[in-house]
N, C-alpha and C positions, 0 to 999 in steps of 0.2 A: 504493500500500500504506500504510496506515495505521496507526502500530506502538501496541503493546499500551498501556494505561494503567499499569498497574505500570511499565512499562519507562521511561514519560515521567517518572513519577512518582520512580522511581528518579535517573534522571537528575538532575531537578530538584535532588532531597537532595542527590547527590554536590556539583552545580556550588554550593548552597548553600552547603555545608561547604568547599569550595573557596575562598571569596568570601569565606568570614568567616577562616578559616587565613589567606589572604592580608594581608588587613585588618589583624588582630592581630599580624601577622609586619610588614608596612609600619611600623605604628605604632612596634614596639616597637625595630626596627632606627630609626627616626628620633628618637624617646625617646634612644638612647643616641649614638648621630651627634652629636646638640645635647649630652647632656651630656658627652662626650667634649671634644666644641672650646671647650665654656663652661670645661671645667677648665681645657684649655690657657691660655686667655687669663687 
């Protein structure tokens, strides 16, 4: 069975938006992890 084009397509967007959410959330929690310990010190 071979599933719809919108469906993949849909998909696709979702895992897109997923990947970049992740990304910009990794970054920004390690952005503040560094400036965190840099204060410390």
């Amino acid at each position: 069975m071979i599933p719809d084009l919108s469906v993949i397509f849909h998909l696709a967007i979702f895992g897109l938006i997923c990947a970049v959410v992740a990304v910009i959330g990794g970054a920004g929690w390690l952005v503040w992890f560094v400036i965190e310990h840099v204060r410390i010190v």
